[in-house]
N, C-alpha and C positions, 0 to 999 in steps of 0.2 A: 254839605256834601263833600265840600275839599274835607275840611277835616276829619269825613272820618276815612277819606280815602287814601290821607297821608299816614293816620293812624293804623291803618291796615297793612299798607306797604312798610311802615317800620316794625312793624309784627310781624311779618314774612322776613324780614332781611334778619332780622336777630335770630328768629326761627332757625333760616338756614345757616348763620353763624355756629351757631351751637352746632350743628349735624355737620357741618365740614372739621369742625375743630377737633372731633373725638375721634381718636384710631379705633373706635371697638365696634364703630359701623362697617371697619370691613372684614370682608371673609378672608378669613386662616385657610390658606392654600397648602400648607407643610404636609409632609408627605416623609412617612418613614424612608431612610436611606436604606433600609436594608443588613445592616452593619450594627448588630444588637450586643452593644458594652454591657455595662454592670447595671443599669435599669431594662433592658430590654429593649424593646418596639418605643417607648416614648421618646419625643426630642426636649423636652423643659428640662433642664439640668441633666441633661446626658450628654456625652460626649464619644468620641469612636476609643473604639476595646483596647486596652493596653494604654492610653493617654493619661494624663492627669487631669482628674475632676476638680470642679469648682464651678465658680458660675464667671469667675472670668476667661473660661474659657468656651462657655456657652452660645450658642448658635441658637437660638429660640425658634424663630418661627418667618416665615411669608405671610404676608397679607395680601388683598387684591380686591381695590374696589372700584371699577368699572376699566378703565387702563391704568390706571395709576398703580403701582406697584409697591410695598415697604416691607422693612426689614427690621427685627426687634431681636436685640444678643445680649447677653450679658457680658459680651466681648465688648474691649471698644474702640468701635469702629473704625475712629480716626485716626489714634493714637496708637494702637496696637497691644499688645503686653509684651514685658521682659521679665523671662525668666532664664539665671542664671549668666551667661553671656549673651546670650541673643535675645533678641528683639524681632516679635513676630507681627507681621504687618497685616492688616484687611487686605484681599485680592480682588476679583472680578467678580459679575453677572453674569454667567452662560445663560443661554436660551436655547432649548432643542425644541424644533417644531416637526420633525418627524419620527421620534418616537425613537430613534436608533440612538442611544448613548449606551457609549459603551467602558465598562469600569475601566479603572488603571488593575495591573496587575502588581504584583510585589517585586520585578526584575530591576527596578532601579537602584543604586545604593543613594545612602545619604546626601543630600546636597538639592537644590533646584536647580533640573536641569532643563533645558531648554529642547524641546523637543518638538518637531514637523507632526503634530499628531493632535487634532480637535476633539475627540473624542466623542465626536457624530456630531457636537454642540456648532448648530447654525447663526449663531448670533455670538455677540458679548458685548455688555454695558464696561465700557473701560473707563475706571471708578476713576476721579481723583480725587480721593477721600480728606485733602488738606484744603481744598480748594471748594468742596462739595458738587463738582461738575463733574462731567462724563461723554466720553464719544459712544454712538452706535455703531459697530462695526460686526460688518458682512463677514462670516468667514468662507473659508476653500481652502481647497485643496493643499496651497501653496500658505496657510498659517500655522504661526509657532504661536505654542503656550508652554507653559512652567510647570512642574511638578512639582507636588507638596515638597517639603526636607527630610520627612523621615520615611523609610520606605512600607515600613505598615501601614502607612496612608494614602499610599498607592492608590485604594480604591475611592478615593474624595480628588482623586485629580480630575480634569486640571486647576489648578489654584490662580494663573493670572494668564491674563494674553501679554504676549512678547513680539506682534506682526504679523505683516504678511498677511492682514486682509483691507477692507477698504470702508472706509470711513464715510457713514449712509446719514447720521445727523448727529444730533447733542443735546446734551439740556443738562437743567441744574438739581440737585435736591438739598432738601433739609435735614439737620440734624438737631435732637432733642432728646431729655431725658424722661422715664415715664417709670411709674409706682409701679408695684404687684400688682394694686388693685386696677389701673392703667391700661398694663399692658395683657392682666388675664397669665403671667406667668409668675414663678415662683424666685426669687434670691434676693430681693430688696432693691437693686440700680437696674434701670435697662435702658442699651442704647435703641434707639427709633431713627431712621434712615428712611426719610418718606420722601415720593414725588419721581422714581424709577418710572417712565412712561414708555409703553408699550403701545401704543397706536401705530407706531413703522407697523405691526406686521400684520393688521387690518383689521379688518369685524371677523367674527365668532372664528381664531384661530386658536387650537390647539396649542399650548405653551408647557413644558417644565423648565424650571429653574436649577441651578445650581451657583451655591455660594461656598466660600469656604477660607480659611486664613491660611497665611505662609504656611505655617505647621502640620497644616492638615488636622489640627486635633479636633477639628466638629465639623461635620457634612452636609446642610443645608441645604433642603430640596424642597420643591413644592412645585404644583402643577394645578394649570387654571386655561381659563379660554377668553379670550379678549371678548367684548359686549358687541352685539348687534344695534347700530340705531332705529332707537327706536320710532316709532312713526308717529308726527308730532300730534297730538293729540292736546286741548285748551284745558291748562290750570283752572283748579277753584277761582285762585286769585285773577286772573284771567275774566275767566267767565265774570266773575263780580266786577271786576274793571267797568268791563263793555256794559253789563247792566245798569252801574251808575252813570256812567256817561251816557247810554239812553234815556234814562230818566232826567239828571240834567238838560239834553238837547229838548223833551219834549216840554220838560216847563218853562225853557225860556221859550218854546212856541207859542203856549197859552199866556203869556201877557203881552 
């Protein structure tokens, strides 16, 4: 009986090895921006209108699989890209949880500037993308964020937080590279940024996202709702446990 209860429990843990290890069990939360370039409505190798295409400048997709939150780009992530003189960096996480975000307009000129204006976004993950860790921070009234650089992208702002709100927790994530076949998208490299948790803002809340680089050249949205717990209810593995150990207890009764 131990062994085949040992052998059962290592059949379960490899089991759930495999099902934790694969990004394709979660749900693609991405969500059209709105802002239809030279493919349209999709976001796999699209980028916002007037920008330069490629896949390193691509913004792929959200995923979302219970709180956990990830990110798949053909940008990368950590390192950024340079074109030309500059050097364009990954920015933040917004979180809007009532529904009020509101676009940037086109009035700004060139440059990031720093600006008293949330854009309804109730949250943001404050990346630090060398480091792979991140504060939660509350916003108000009284927080600054950054504007893309170039002012056609005005409507993918805001790009980073700059202050002025208050700092609610932290955590760390991962960084990894994944195939076409992988990540379900198309260009050959994709960066994967997994381990984004969203439990601060509790069971079955309402969430959209927004991600986006210095430049603004790709918009990054998706929208999902945190899980309800569930009510625990006994596993197979479970149930079988307690069955062997009944049965164990009652045969050492009968000798």
């Amino acid at each position: 009986m131990n062994k085949l209860a040992a052998l059962f429990g290592t059949a379960v843990v490899a089991l759930s090895s495999q099902v934790m290890a694969s990004p394709l069990d979660a749900k693609n939360i991405t969500v059209f921006d709105g802002q239809a370039g030279k493919y349209g409505t999709r976001e796999d190798n699209e980028v916002e209108p007037y920008n330069s295409y490629g896949q390193k400048w691509d913004l792929e997709g959200f995923f979302q699989k219970g709180n956990n939150v990830s990110i798949v780009s053909g940008y990368n992530l950590k390192n950024g890209e340079q074109q030309g003189r500059h050097h364009w960096t990954s920015g933040d996480i917004f979180i809007d949880i009532n529904n009020d975000v509101t676009r940037g307009s086109r009035t700004w000129s060139n440059g990031n500037k720093t600006v008293k204006n949330t854009y309804g976004f109730d949250y943001v993950l404050d990346v630090n993308w060398s480091n792979l860790t991140y504060d939660i921070v509350k916003l108000d009234a009284n927080s600054y964020t950054k504007t893309s650089y170039f002012k056609n992208n005005q409507a993918a702002n805001p790009w980073l937080y700059a202050g002025g709100g208050d700092v609610i927790g932290n955590g760390a994530f991962s960084l990894s590279s994944l195939t076409d076949a992988e990540s379900g998208f198309l260009g050959g490299k994709h960066y994967y940024a997994n381990g984004f948790d969203l439990s601060f803002l509790g069971e079955n809340a309402d969430f959209n996202l927004h991600f986006t680089m210095q430049c603004g050249n790709d918009d990054l949205r998706g929208k999902g709702k945190t899980p309800t717990t569930p009510v625990p209810v006994p596993s197979v593995a479970a149930l079988m446990g307690i069955g062997l150990l009944a049965l164990g207890r009652a045969r050492r009764r009968k000798k």
